[in-house]
C-alpha positions, -999 to +999 in steps of 0.1 A: -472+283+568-457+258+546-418+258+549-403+275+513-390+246+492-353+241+474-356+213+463-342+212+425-329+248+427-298+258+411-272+274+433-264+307+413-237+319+442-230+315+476-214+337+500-194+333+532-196+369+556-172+363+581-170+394+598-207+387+605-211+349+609-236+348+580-237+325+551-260+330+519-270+307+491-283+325+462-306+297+437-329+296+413-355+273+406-359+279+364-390+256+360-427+270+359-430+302+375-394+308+381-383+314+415-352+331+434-348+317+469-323+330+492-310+310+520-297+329+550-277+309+581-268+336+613-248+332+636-224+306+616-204+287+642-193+260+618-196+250+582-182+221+559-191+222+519-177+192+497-182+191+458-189+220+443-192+219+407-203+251+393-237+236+383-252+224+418-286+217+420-298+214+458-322+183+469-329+196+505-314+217+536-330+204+566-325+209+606-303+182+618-291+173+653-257+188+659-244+161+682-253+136+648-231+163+628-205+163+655-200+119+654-207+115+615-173+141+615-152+133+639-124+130+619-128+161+602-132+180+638-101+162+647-081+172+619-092+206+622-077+210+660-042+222+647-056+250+632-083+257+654-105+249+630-136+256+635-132+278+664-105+279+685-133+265+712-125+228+690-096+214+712-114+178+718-147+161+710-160+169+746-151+205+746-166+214+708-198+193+721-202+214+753-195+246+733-221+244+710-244+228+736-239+260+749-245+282+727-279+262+718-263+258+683-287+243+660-276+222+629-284+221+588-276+194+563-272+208+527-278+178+502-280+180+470-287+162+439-256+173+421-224+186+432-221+209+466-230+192+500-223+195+537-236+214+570-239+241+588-238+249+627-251+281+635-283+306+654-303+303+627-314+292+590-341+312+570-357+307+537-370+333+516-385+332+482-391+360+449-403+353+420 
């Protein structure tokens, strides 16, 4: 079955559970026939979103590697220590790698084509689509 497709959807809301590690993203895609996908991460470990402008229209979300996610934001995972930011697991590099490593963490890079970006580390992502 042929993966659901994002690309050029609007993000109409997004919403960040907490309590149970889940992250929606609500779009839209308003061209010809107009479609509602819902995009569902479990099991949320991690997230970083950048540049949300109200009006974001997605190019992709695709599986990344979570090690690549890990080096591309070292600086950000560094930062975050004093907070214990992500997780309270974050206290070096070495220990956030071999925490998700085991937890067989898989990754997500949200791109878009205007405004919001970033990632997600979590269980799972899943795409549904309504039209």
């Amino acid at each position: 079955m042929k993966p659901k497709s994002i690309h050029d959807n609007r993000i109409v809301r997004y919403e960040v559970d907490a309590e149970k590690r889940r992250i929606v993203l609500h779009t839209v895609f308003e061209g010809e026939p107009r479609e509602y996908t819902i995009v569902v991460f479990e099991g949320v470990m991690a997230y970083h979103f950048e540049g949300d402008n109200f009006g974001n229209i997605l190019f992709d979300v695709v599986e990344t590697d979570v090690q690549g996610i890990l080096a591309a934001n070292r600086d950000l995972f560094e930062d975050g220590q004093r907070f214990a930011w992500p997780g309270p697991w974050n206290v070096s590099a070495e220990a956030a790698s071999q925490h998700l490593k085991s937890q067989a963490a898989k990754a997500w890079e949200i791109s878009s084509s205007y405004g919001l970006s970033g990632w997600v580390i979590g269980e799972a992502c899943n795409i549904s689509t309504t039209i």
